[in-house]
C-alpha positions as CSV (number, residue, x, y, z in Angstrom):
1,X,0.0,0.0,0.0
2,X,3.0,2.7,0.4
3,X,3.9,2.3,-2.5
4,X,0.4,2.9,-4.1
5,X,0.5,5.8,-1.9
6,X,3.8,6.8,-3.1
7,X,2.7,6.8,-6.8
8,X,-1.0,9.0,-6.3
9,X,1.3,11.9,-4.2
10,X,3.9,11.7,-7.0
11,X,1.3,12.4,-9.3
12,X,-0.3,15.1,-7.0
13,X,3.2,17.0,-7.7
14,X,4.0,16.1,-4.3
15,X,7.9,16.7,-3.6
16,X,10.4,15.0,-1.3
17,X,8.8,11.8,-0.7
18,X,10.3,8.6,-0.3
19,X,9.3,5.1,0.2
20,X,11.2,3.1,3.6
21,X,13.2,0.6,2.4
22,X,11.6,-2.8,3.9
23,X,8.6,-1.2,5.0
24,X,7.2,-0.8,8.8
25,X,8.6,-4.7,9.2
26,X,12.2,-3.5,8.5
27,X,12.2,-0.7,10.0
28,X,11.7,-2.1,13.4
29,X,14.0,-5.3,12.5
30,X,16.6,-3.1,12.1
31,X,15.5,-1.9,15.7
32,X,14.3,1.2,15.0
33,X,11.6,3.1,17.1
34,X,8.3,3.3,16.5
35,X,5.4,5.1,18.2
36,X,2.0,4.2,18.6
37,X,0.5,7.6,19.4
38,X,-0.4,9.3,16.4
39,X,1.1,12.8,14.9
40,X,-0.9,15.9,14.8
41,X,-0.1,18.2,12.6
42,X,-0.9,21.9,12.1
43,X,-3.9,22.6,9.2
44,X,-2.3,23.5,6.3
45,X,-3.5,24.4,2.6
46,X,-2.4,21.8,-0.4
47,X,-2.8,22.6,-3.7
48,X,-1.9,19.6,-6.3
49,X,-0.5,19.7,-9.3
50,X,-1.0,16.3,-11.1
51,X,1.5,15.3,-13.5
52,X,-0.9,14.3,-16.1
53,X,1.8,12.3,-17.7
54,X,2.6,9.9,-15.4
55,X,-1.1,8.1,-15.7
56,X,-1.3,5.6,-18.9
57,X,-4.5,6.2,-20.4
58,X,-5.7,4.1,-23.2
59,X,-5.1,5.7,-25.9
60,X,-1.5,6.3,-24.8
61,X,-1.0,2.1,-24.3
62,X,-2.5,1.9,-27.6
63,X,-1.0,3.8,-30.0
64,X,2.9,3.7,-28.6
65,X,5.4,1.3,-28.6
66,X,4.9,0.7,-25.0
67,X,5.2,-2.2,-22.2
68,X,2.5,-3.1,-19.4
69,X,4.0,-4.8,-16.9
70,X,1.4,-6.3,-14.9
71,X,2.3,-7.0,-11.1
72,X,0.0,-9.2,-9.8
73,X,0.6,-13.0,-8.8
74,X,0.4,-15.3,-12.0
75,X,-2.5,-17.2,-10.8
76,X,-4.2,-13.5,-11.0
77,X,-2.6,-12.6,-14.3
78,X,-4.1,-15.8,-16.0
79,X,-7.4,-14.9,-14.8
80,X,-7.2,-11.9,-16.9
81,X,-4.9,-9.1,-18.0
82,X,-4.3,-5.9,-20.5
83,X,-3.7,-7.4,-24.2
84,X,0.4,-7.3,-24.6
85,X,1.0,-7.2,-20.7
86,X,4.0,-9.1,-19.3
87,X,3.6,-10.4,-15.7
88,X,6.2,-9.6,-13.6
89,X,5.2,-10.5,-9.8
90,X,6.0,-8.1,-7.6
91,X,7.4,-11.2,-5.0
92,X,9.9,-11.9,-8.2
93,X,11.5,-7.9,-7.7
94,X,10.8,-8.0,-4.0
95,X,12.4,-9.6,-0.6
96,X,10.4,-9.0,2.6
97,X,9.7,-5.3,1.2
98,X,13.3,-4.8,-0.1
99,X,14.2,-4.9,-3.5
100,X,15.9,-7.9,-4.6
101,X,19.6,-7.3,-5.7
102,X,19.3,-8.9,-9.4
103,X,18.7,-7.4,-12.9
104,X,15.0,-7.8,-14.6
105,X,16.0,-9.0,-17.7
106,X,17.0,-12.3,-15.2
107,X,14.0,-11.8,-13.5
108,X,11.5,-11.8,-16.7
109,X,13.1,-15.0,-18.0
110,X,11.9,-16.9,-14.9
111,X,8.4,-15.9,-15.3
């Protein structure tokens, strides 16, 4: 889910954000504190500035020379998937929330 997150503030125009390598999981492996109360912040004003070109509409998977790569599981990807999509699972490209150390073009050969 962060890194859904991650990807609708980027395309908000939102700047300096980053994703935490591992997650909430390897964060506190790594013993590192956590709080459970939560953070109140002052009200501010936020005005967005999507960046229109970050979202693939149909038209633009259509009519360019473009790859979908589709991240779900295989057993969801056989169900159903965009015409032209490769499935890449995202467990093949990530290791308990850390991504794996190894090139794609290994990693699309195994799927």
């Amino acid at each position: 889910m962060a890194a859904y997150v991650y990807m609708i503030l980027d395309y908000l125009g939102q700047e300096k954000i980053r994703l935490i390598e591992g997650g909430l999981q390897g964060w506190t492996t790594d013993g590192k504190p956590t709080e459970s109360a939560p953070v109140v912040l002052p009200r501010t004003s936020y005005l967005p500035a999507p960046k229109s070109d970050l979202i693939a509409t149909y038209g633009y998977v259509k009519g360019k020379d473009v790859q979908v790569v589709d991240a779900r599981s295989s057993k969801e990807y056989l169900v159903g998937s965009l015409p032209g999509s490769e499935n890449i699972p995202c467990n093949y490209v990530l290791d308990n929330g850390k991504i794996k150390n190894r090139p794609l073009s290994k990693i699309s050969s195994q799927v």
